[in-house]
N, C-alpha and C positions, 0 to 999 in steps of 0.2 A: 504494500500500500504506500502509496506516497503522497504525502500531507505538502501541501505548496506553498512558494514564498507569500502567495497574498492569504491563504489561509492562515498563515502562523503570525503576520502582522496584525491579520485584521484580530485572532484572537489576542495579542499584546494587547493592542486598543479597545476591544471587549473586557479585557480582565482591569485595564486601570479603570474604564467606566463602570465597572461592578466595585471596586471596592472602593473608588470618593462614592457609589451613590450607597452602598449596600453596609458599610464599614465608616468609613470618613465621617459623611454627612452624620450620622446618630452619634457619633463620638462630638462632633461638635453641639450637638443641640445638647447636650450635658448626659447624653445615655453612657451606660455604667456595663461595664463587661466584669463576668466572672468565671474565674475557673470552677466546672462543674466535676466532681468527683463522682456522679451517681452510673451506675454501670461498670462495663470494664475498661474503658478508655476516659482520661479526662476531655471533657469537650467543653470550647467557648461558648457561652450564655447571656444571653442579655436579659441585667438582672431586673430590669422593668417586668419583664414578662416570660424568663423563664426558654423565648426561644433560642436555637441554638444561633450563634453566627457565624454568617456564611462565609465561614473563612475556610476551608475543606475542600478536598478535591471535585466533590459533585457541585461546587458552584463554581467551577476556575474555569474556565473557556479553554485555557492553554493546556490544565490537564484532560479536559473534554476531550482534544485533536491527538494528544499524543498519549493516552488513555495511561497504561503502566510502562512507557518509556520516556521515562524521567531525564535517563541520559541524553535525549535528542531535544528537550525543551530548552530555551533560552533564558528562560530561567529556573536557577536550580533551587530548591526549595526543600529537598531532603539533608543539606549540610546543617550541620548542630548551628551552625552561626548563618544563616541564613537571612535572609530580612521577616520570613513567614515563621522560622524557628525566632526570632526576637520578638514576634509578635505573639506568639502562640507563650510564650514565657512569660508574655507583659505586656497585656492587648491594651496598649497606652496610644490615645492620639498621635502622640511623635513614631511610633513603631508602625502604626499604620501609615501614616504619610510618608517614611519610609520605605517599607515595601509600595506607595504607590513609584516612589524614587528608584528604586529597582527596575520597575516594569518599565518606567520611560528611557530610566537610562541604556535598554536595550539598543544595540545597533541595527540597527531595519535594513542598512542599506548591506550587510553581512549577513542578513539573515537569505540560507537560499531551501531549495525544497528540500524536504528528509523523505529517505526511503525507509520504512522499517514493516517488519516481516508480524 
């Protein structure tokens, strides 16, 4: 299968528009995240209301196209120091505008098609 340069742009600019509108924006209106303990994995919460936030792979655009090859994304997001591992440790305004700083600071004009099996 081969995922193209304008599919993997246009997901860059998908994923920064999900998270100033999905992440950023509620962080700015004075919404509160917490780490949830309940289950087997900790998961981000927003503690107004208990949902989760969509900070996870089922809402990333960029792991949508390139599903479990991490290694072929342009942004890597499994490294302990990550901009999405700083967020996930400490889903603080500046960690999110952060990670939206990662996703911009990708280079588009290096980015070309991936083939993966």
């Amino acid at each position: 299968m081969i995922i193209t340069k304008k599919e993997i742009i246009k997901a860059v600019n998908d994923s920064i528009k999900h998270w100033n509108k999905d992440i950023i924006k509620p962080l700015e209106m004075g919404k509160k995240i917490e780490l949830s303990s309940c289950g087997l994995w900790p998961i981000l919460e927003w503690k107004h209301n208990g949902m989760e936030v969509k900070a996870y792979a089922e809402y990333c655009p960029l792991c949508e196209i390139f599903d479990e090859h991490c290694d072929c994304c342009p942004l890597i997001c499994c490294d302990e120091d990550s901009p999405w591992a700083k967020f996930h440790d400490k889903p603080t305004l500046t960690n999110a505008r952060k990670m939206v700083k990662s996703l911009q600071k990708i280079d588009i004009t290096k980015i070309e098609d991936v083939e993966i099996s």
